[in-house]
C-alpha positions in Angstrom: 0.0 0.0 0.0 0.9 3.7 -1.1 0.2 6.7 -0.2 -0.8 8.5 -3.5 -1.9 12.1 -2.4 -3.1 14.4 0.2 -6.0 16.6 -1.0 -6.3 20.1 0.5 -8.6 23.0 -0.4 -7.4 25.9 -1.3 -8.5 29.8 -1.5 -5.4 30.5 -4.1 -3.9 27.5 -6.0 -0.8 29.9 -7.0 -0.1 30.8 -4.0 -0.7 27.8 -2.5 1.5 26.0 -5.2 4.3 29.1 -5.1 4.6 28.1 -0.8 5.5 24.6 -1.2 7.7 25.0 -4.0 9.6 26.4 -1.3 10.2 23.0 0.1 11.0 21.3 -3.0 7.5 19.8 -4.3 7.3 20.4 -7.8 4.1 20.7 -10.2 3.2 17.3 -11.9 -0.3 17.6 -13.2 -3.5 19.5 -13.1 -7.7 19.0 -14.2 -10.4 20.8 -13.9 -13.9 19.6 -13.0 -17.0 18.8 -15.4 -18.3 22.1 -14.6 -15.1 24.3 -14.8 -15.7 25.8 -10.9 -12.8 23.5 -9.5 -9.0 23.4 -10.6 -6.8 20.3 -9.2 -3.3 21.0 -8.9 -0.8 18.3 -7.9 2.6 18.9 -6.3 4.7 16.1 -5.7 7.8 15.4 -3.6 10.7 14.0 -4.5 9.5 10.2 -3.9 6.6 11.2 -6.0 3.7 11.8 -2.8 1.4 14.5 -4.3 -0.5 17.5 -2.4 -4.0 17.7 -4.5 -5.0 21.4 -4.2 -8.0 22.0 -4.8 -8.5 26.0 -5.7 -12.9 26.4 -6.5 -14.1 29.6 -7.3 -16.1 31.6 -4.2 -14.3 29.5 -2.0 -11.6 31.4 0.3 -12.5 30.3 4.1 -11.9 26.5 5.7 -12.6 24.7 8.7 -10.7 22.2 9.4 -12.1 21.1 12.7 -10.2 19.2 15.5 -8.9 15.7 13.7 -6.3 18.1 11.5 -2.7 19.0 13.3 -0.3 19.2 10.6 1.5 18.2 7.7 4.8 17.4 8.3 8.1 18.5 6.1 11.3 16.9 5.7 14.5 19.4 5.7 18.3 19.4 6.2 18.6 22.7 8.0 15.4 23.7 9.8 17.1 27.1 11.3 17.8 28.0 7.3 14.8 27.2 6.3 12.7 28.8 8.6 14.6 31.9 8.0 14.6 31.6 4.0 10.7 30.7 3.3 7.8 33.2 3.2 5.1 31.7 5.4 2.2 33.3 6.6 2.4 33.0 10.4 4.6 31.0 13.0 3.4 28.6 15.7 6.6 27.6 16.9 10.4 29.0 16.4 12.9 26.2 15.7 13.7 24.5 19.0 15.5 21.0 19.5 12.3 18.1 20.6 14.9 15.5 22.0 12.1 12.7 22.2 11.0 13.0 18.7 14.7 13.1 17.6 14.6 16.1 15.7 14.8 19.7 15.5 11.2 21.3 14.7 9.8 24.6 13.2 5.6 24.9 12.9 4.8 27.7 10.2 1.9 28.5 8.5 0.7 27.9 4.5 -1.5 30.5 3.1 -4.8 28.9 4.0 -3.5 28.5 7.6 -2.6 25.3 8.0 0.3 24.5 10.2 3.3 22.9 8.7 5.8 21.4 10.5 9.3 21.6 9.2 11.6 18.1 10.7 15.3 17.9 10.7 16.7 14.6 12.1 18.9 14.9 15.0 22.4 13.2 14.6 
C-alpha cells in the first residue's frame, strides 16, 4: 500500500502551489472539474507523494475542525529554512524536541494550515 496524495482545499492555488515550491515539491499535473468551478493542482515530492489542491471559485474560508494538526516537512537545516521561506504566520520558532529526535519549526501555509518543518537529529 501507497500513499498517492493528500488533497487540501485551497483559496489560491498559485499561492498555495508558489509556498510549497519552497520546500522542493514540484508541479506534476492538473484538471479541472466537469463544470469548470474546480482546478486540481498536484505537487509532488521527490519520492513522487502528491499534495492535490484544490483551488474552487467563491471558495476562500476552511474549517478544518479538530482531527487536522499538521502536515509534516522533511528538511536538512530547519534554522535555514525557517529563516529563508515566506510563510504566513509562525506557531513555533525552531527548538531542539529531544524525544522525537529532531529539531522542529511549525509555520503556517496561506490557507493557515500549520506545517511542520523536521530535521533529524544526529
Amino acid at each position: 500500500m501507497d500513499l498517492i496524495h493528500i488533497a487540501l482545499n485551497v483559496a489560491d492555488a498559485e499561492e498555495t502551489v508558489a509556498f510549497y515550491e519552497q520546500f522542493g515539491f514540484e508541479e506534476s499535473w492538473e484538471f479541472q472539474t466537469a463544470d469548470n468551478e474546480t482546478r486540481n493542482r498536484y505537487i509532488a515530492d521527490d519520492s513522487g507523494t502528491e499534495l492535490q489542491l484544490s483551488d474552487t471559485d467563491g471558495e476562500a474560508e476552511f474549517s478544518a475542525g479538530s482531527a487536522w494538526d499538521h502536515l509534516a516537512i522533511g528538511v536538512d537545516d530547519v534554522d535555514r529554512v525557517f529563516e529563508e521561506i515566506d510563510h504566513y504566520g509562525v506557531d513555533k520558532e525552531p527548538g531542539d524536541q529531544p524525544e522525537a529526535g529532531a529539531r522542529t519549526a511549525f509555520v503556517r501555509d496561506p490557507d493557515g494550515r500549520r506545517v511542520e518543518l523536521v530535521e533529524p537529529l544526529e
